[in-house]
C-alpha positions as CSV (number, residue, x, y, z in Angstrom):
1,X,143.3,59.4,102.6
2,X,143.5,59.2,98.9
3,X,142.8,62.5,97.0
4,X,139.7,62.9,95.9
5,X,138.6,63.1,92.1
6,X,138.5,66.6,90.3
7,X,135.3,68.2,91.1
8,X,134.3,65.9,94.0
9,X,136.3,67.6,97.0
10,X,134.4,70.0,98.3
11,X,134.8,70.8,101.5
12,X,132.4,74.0,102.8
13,X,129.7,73.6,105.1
14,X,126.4,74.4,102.6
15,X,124.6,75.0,105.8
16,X,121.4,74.5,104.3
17,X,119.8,75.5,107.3
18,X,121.0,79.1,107.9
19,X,120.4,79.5,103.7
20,X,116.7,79.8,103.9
21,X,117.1,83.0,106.4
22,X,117.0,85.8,104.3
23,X,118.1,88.6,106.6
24,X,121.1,85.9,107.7
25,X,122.0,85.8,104.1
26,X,122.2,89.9,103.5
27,X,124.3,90.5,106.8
28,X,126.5,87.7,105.2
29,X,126.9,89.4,101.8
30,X,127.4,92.7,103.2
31,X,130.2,91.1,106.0
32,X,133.6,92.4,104.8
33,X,134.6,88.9,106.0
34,X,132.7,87.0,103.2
35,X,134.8,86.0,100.2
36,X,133.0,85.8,96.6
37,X,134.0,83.9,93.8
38,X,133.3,86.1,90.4
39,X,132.3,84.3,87.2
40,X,131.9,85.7,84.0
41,X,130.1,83.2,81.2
42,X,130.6,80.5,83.1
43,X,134.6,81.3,83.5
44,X,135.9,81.4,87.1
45,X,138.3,84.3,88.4
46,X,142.2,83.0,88.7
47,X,145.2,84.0,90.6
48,X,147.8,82.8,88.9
49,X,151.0,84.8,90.9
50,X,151.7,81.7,93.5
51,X,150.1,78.6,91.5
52,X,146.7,78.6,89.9
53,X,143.9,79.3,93.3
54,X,140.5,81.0,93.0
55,X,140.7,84.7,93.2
56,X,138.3,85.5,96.0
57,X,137.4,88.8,96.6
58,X,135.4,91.0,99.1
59,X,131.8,92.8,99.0
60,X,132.7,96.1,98.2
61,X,134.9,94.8,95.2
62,X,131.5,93.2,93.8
63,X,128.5,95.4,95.0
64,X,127.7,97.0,92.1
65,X,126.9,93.7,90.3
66,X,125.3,92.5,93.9
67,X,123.1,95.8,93.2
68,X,122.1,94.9,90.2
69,X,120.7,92.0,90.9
70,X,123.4,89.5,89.5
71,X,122.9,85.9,90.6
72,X,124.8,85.5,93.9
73,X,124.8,82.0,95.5
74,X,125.7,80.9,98.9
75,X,128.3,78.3,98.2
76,X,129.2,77.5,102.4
77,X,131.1,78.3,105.4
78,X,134.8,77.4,105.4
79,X,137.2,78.5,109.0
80,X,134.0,80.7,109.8
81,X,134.0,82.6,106.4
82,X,130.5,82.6,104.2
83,X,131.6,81.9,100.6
84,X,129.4,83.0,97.3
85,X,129.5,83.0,93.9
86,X,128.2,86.1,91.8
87,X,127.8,86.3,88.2
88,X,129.7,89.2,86.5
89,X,129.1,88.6,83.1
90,X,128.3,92.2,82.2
91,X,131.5,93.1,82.2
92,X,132.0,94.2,78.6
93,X,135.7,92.5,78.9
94,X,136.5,90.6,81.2
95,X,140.3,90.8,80.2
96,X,139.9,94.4,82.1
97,X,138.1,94.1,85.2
98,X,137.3,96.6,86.8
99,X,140.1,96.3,89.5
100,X,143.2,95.7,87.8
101,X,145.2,93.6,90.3
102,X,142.2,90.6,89.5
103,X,143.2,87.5,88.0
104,X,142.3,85.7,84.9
105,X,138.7,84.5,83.9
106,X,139.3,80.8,83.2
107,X,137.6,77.9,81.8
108,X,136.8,75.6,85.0
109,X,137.3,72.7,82.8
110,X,141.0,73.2,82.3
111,X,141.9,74.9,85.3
112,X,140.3,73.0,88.3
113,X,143.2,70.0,88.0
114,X,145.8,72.7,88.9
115,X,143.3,74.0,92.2
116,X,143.0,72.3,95.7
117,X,140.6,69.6,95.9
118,X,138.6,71.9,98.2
119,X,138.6,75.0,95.5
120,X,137.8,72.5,92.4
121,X,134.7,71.3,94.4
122,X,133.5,75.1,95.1
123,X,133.8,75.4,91.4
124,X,131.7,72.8,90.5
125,X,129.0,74.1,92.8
126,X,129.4,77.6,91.2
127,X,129.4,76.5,87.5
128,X,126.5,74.3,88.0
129,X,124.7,77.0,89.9
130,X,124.9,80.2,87.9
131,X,124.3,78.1,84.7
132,X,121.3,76.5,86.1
133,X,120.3,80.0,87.0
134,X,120.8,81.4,83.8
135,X,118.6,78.4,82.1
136,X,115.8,79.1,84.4
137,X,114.5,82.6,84.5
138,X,110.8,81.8,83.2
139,X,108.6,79.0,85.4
140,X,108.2,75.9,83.6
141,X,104.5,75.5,84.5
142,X,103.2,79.1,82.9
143,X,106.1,80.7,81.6
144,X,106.2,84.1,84.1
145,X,109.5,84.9,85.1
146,X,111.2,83.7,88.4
147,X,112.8,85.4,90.8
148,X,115.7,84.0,93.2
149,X,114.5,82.4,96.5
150,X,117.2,80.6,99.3
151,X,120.0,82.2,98.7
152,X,120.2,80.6,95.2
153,X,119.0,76.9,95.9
154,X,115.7,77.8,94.6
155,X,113.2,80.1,92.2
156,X,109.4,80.9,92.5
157,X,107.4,82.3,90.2
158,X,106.3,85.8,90.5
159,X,102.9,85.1,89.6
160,X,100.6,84.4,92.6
161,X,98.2,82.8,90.8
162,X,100.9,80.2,90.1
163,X,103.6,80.7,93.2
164,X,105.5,77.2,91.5
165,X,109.1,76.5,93.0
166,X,112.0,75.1,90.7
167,X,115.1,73.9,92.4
168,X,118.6,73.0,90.7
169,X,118.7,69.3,89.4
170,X,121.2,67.0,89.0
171,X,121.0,64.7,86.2
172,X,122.7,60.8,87.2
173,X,124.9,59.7,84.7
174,X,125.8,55.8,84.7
175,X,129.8,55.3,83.1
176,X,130.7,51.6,83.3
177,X,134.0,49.6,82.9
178,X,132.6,46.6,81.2
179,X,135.0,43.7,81.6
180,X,135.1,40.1,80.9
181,X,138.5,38.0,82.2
182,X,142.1,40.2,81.1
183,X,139.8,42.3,78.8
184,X,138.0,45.5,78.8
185,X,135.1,47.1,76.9
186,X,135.8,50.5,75.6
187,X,134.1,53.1,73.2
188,X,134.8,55.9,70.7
189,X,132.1,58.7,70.7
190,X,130.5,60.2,67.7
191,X,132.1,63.4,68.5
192,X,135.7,61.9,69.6
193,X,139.1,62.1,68.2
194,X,139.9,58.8,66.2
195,X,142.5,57.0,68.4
196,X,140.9,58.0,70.9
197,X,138.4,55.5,73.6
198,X,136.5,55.7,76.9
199,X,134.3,54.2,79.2
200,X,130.8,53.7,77.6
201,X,128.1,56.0,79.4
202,X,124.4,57.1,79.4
203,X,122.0,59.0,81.3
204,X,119.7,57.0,84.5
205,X,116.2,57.0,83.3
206,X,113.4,58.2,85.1
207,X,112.1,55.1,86.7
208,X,115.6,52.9,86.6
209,X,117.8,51.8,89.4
210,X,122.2,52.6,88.6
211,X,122.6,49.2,87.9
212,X,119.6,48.7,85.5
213,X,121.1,52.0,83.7
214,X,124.2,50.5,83.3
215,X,122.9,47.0,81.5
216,X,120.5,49.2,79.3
217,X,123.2,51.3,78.2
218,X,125.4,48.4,77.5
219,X,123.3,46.4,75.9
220,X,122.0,49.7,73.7
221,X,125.4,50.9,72.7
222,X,127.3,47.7,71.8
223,X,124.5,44.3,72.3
224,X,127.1,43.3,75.3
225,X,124.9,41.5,77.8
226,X,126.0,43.0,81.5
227,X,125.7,41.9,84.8
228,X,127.0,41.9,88.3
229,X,127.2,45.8,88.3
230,X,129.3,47.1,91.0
231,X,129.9,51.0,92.6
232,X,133.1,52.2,92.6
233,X,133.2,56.1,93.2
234,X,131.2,58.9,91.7
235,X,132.0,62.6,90.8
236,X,130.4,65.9,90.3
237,X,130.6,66.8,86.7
238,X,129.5,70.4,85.8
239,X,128.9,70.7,82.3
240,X,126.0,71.8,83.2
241,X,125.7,69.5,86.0
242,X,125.0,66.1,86.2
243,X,126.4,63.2,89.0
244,X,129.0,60.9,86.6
245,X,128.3,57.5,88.6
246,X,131.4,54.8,88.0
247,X,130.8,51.8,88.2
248,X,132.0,48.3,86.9
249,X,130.2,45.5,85.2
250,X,131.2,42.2,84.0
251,X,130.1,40.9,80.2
252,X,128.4,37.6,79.5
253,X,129.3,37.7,75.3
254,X,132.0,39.2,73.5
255,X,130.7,39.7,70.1
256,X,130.2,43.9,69.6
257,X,127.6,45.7,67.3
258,X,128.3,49.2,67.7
259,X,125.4,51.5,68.0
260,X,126.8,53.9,65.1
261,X,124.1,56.6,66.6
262,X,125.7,57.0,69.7
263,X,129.4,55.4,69.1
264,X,132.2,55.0,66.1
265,X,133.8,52.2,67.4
266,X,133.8,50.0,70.3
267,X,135.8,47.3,71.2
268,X,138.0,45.0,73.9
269,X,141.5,46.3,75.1
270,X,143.6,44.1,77.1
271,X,145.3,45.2,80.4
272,X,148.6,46.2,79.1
273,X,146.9,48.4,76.0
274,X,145.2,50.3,78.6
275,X,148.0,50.4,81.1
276,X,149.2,52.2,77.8
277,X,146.2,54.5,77.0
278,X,146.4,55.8,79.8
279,X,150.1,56.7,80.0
280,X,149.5,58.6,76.6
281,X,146.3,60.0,78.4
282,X,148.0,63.6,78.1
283,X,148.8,63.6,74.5
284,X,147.5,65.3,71.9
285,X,147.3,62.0,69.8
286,X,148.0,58.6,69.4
287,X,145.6,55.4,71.4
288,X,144.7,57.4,74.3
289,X,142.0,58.0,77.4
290,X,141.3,61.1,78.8
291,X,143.0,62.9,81.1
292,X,143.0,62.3,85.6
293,X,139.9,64.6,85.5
294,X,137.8,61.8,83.8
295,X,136.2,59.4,85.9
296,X,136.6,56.6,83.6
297,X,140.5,57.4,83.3
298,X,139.8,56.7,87.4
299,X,137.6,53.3,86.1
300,X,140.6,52.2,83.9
301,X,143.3,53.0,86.5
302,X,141.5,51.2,89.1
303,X,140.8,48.0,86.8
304,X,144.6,48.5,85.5
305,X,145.8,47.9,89.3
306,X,143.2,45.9,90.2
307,X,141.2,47.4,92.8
308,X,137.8,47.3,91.3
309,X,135.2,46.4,94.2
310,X,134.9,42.6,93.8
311,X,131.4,41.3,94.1
């Protein structure tokens, strides 16, 4: 089978059954089997002696944060093992933990291209997790703090009177290689590097189907009028944590105005200038795409080769 996106091979059993026992889940964190992932701000622990791999470690390594009620979350079951992540951002530095044969604490971002499909994918559970968790210690509905709830997946308010539940979300994010013949539509953000282009993107609103999201954003970003919008793979994306949706789309006009709110520049690239982009995807400058990681360096590879869905 082809290997999967960055982010989007995960391979542990959640077991989102066994999750809601809490007396399951204590045996499981006190089992010397079980194998925790430590992050610190966000930043995932990294062996680096035999290739880049996470740095799992045991209970007793981690149960003074465990103690101190640090956010631990039940990741899954992989070859019989229970998996967590715990946040051990109280370290004062992290350079020095406090058992010195630890690795490195990494930025996911950079380092999940170098990990196993399998590992990338528990990071982008972890990341998303803990940060949800650190957004979310006061209910939205009166503002009393929350505690923890099933094993991580949820939080309830401490307040009787209240007793409201808030579970992690995911926010669905439409990205959309717009094409019309031997062209493609591609965008600068705001934020980007001159020479530098992508896919265009936008949040699903509430209420909108994927392929309504894509025409909308379209339409909003550069007046192209879409249509026949077709899936074509989709990837976990946890920063903080939202489900990038790829998809391609054909135009019905060619003449651009740029939405200078959202964009700098957008415009059609032929086959062979993206064939190109995305050979200089690694470099620092120069016309470029992102980098493998990127779903719509996937989009543009895909449409480079030809093997977009066809409608």
């Amino acid at each position: 089978m082809k290997k999967p996106i960055v982010f989007a091979g995960g391979d542990l059993d959640r077991a989102s059954q066994l999750r809601t026992d809490p007396n399951w889940i204590e045996q499981k964190i006190t089992d010397p089997s079980s194998r925790f992932l430590p992050m610190h701000q966000l930043k995932a622990l990294i062996s680096l002696k035999e290739g880049a791999r996470i740095d799992w470690r045991g209970y007793s390594e981690l149960q003074e944060f465990i103690a101190a009620d640090a956010n631990v979350i039940f990741l899954g079951i992989g070859e019989e093992i229970c998996h967590f992540a715990v946040d051990v951002s109280t370290i004062e530095n992290p350079k020095r933990p406090p058992n010195e044969d630890w690795g490195k604490f990494i930025d996911v971002r950079s380092v999940a291209p170098q990990l196993s499909s399998g590992e990338a994918g528990a990071l982008a559970q972890a990341r998303s997790m803990i940060d949800w968790h650190n957004r979310h210690g006061f209910c939205a509905v009166c503002g009393i703090r929350t505690q923890t709830q099933e094993a991580g997946y949820s939080r309830k308010c401490e307040d009787t009177s209240c007793g409201a539940t808030h579970f992690p979300r995911t926010d669905p994010v439409a990205i959309m290689m717009v094409t019309k013949g031997d062209k493609c539509l591609l965008g600068q953000g705001i934020n980007f590097p001159g020479d530098f282009y992508s896919c265009l993107a936008g949040f699903i609103e509430p209420g909108e189907t994927i392929e309504q999201g894509v025409i909308r954003e379209v339409w909003e970003e550069s007046r192209i009028k879409a249509t026949n919008v077709r899936y074509h793979q989709s990837q976990p994306w946890p920063f903080p944590s939202s489900l990038m949706i790829g998809c391609f789309a054909e135009a019905l006009n060619e003449n651009i105005t740029v939405d200078r709110t959202e964009l700098n520049d957008a415009r059609w690239f032929s086959r062979e200038e993206v064939r190109m982009m995305l050979e200089q995807s690694t470099k620092p400058t120069g016309l470029r795409m992102g980098g493998p990681i990127a779903l719509a360096h996937q989009l543009a590879k895909a449409w480079v080769e030809e093997t977009e869905p066809v409608a």
